[in-house]
C-alpha positions as CSV (number, residue, x, y, z in Angstrom):
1,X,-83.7,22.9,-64.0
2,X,-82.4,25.1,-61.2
3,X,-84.8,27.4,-59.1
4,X,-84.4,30.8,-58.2
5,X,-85.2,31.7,-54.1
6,X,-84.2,34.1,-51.6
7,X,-81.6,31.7,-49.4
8,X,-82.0,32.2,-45.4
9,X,-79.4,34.2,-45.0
10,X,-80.8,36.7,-47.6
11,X,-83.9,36.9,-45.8
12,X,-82.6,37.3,-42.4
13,X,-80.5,40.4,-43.8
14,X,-83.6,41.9,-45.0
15,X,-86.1,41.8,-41.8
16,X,-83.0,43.2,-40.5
17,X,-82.3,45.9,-42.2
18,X,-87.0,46.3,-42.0
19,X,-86.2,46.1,-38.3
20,X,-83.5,49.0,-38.4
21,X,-85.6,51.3,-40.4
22,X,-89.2,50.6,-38.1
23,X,-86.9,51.3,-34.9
24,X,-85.1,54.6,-36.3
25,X,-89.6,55.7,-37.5
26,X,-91.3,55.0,-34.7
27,X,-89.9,57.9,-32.2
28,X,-90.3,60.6,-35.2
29,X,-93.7,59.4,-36.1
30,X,-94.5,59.8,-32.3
31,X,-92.9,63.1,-31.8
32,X,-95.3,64.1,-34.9
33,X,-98.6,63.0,-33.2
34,X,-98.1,64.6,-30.1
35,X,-96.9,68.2,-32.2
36,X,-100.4,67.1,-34.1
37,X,-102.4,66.5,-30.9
38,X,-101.3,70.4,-29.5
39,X,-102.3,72.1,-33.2
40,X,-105.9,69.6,-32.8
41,X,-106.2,71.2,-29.4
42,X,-105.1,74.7,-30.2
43,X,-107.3,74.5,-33.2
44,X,-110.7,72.8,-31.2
45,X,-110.1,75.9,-28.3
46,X,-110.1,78.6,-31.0
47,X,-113.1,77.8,-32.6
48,X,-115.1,77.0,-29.4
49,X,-113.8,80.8,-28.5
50,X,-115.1,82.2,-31.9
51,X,-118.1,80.5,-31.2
52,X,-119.1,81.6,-27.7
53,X,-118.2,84.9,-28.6
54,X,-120.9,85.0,-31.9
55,X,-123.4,83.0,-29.5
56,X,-122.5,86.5,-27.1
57,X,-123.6,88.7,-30.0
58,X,-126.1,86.4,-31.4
59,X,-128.2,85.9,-28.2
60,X,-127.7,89.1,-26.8
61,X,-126.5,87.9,-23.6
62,X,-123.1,87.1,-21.5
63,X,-121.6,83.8,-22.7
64,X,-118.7,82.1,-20.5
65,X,-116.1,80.0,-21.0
66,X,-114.6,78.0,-18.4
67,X,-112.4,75.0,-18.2
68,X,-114.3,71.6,-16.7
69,X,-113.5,71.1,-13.4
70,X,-111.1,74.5,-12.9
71,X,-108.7,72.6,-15.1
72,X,-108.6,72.9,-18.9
73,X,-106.8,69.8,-19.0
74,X,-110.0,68.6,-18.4
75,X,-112.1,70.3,-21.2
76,X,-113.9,73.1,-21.1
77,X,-117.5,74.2,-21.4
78,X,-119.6,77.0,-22.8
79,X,-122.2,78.6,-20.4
80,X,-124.9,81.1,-21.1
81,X,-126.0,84.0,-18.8
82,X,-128.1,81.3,-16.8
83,X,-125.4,79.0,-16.3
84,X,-127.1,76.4,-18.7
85,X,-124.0,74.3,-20.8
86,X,-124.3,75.1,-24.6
87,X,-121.0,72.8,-25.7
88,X,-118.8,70.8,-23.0
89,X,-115.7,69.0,-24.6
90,X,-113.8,66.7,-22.7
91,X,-110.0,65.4,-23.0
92,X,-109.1,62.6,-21.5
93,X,-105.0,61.8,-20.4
94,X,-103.9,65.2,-20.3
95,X,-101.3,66.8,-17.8
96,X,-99.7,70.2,-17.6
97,X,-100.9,70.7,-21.0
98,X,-103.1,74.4,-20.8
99,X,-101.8,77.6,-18.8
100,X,-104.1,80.6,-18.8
101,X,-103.8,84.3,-17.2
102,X,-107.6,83.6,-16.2
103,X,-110.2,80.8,-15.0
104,X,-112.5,81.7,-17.5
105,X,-113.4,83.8,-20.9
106,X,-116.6,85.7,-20.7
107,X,-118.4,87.5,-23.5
108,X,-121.3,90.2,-23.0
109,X,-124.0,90.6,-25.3
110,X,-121.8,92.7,-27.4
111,X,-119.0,90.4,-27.8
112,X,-116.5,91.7,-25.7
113,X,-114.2,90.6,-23.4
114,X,-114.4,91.1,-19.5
115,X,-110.5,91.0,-19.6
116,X,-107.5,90.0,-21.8
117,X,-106.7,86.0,-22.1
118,X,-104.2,83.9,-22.7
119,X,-104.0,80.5,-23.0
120,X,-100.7,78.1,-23.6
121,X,-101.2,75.1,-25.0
122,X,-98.0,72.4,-24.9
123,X,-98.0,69.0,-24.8
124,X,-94.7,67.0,-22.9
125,X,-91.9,66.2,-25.7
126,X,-93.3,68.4,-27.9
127,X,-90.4,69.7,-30.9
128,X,-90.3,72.5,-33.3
129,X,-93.3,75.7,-33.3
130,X,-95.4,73.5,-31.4
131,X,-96.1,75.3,-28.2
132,X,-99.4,77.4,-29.0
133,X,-101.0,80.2,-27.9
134,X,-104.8,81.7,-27.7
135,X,-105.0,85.1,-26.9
136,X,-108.6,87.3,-26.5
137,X,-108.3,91.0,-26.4
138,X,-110.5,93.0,-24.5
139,X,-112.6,93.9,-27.8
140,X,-113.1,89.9,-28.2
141,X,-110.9,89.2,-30.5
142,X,-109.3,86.0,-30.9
143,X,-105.9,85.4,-32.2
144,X,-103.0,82.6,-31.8
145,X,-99.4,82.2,-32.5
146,X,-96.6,79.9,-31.6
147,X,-93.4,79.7,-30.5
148,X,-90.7,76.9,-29.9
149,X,-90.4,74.3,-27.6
150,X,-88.0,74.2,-24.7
């Protein structure tokens, strides 16, 4: 009676060809978490904006946004009109990732903007629509868009 295996050889050219298809995956699938880490950030910001700016018309008092440390790399924290931190969010290992117009968004008690904003948002090898943008009008409002990476 005769048996039926894989021989060496057979095996070998399999975890080959495995080790082929990993090596050709792994840069994609790393270019897709950092394009996934800028829409988690871009998405994280905007809401903490829309927030502070119904906490502005909610309390009936000046809310401000400001990055931790006078870098948004670092986070960024919501203040009310006595300088008391509602939300602080942290990020850890970024560089060069946020460009703003301003230091700081700030709400009055009728949810209004002291000035226009803008924030970038691009992470290094980013690819594709993934450099993001939050922008606050002077009537509060809070929009984003994106454009390509360079």
């Amino acid at each position: 009676m005769r048996q039926q295996a894989f021989t060496l050889i057979e095996l070998m050219v399999v975890l080959a060809v495995a080790a082929i298809l990993v090596a050709t995956a792994v840069p994609s699938f790393s270019t897709y978490l950092t394009n996934k880490q800028a829409a988690s950030l871009k998405s994280r910001l905007t809401m903490d904006i829309r927030s502070a700016r119904i906490k502005a018309d909610t309390l009936d008092e000046t809310i401000t946004i400001l990055p931790v440390n006078g870098d948004w790399d670092n986070g960024w924290q919501i203040r009310d009109s006595n300088n008391v931190i509602i939300k602080e969010t942290l990020l850890d290992d970024l560089k060069d990732v946020f460009t703003s117009t301003h230091p700081q968004i700030q709400f009055d008690r009728y949810g209004r903007s002291s000035n226009a904003v803008t924030i970038d948002i691009k992470v290094p090898k980013c690819s594709g629509n993934n450099v993001y943008k939050i922008m606050t009008t002077t009537l509060g409002q809070v929009s984003t868009g994106d454009s390509t990476c360079s």
